[in-house]
C-alpha positions in Angstrom: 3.2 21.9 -7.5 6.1 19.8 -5.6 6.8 16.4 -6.1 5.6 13.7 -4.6 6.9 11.6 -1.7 6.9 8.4 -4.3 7.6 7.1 -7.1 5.9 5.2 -10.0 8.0 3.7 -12.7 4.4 3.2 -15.1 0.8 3.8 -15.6 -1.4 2.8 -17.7 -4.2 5.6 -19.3 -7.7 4.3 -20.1 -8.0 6.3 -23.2 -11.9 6.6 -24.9 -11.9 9.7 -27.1 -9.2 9.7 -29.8 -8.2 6.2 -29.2 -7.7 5.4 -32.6 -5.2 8.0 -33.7 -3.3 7.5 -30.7 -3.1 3.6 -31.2 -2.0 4.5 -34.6 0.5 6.8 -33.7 2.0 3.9 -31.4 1.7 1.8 -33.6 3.8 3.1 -36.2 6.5 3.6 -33.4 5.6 7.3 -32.0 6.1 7.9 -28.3 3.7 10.2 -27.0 4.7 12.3 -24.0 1.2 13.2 -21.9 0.9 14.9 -18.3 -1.6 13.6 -16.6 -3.9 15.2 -13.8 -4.8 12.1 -11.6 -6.5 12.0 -8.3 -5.8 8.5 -7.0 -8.9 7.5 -4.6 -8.2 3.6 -4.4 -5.8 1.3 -3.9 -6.1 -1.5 -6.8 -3.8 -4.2 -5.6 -2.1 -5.7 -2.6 1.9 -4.8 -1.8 3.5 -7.3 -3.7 6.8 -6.3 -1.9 7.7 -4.1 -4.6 5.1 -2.1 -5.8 1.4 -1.0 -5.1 -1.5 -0.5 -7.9 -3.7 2.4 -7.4 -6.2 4.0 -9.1 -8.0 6.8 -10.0 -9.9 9.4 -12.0 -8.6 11.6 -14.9 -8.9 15.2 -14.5 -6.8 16.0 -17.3 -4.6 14.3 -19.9 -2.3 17.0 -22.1 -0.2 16.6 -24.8 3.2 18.1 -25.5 3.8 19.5 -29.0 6.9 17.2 -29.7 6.4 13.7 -29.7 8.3 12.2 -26.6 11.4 10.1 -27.1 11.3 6.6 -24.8 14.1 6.6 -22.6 16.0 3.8 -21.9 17.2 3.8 -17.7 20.6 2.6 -17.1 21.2 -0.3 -14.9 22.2 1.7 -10.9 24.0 -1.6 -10.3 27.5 -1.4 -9.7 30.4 -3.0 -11.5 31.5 -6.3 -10.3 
């Protein structure tokens, strides 16, 4: 697998089956870390000028044995 020529800075995960654990999880302040097999097959929304929407079906969704921890970016801007 190689990575892709963009990037994506969030998704959001249509989740049906276990639904309830997982919002619980989240809910008590758990990240979650999943990989997710996507094959995007539509484009969702218009180019705002920074982003596209796209979407797609699931192949795959698995879950890593250590909950994930959020991480917070830092700002790229330079100093002043």
């Amino acid at each position: 697998m190689k990575t892709a020529p963009f990037t994506s800075r969030f998704a959001i995960l249509d989740v049906r089956s276990g639904r309830a654990a997982l919002a619980k999880r989240i809910a008590a302040g758990e990240a979650v870390r999943v990989r997710v097999d996507l094959v995007l097959g539509s484009q969702h929304s218009k180019d705002d000028g920074i982003s596209t929407e796209f979407s797609g079906r699931v192949e795959s969704v698995k879950m890593f044995k250590a909950p994930g921890k959020i991480r917070r970016r830092r700002s790229r801007r330079a100093a002043p």
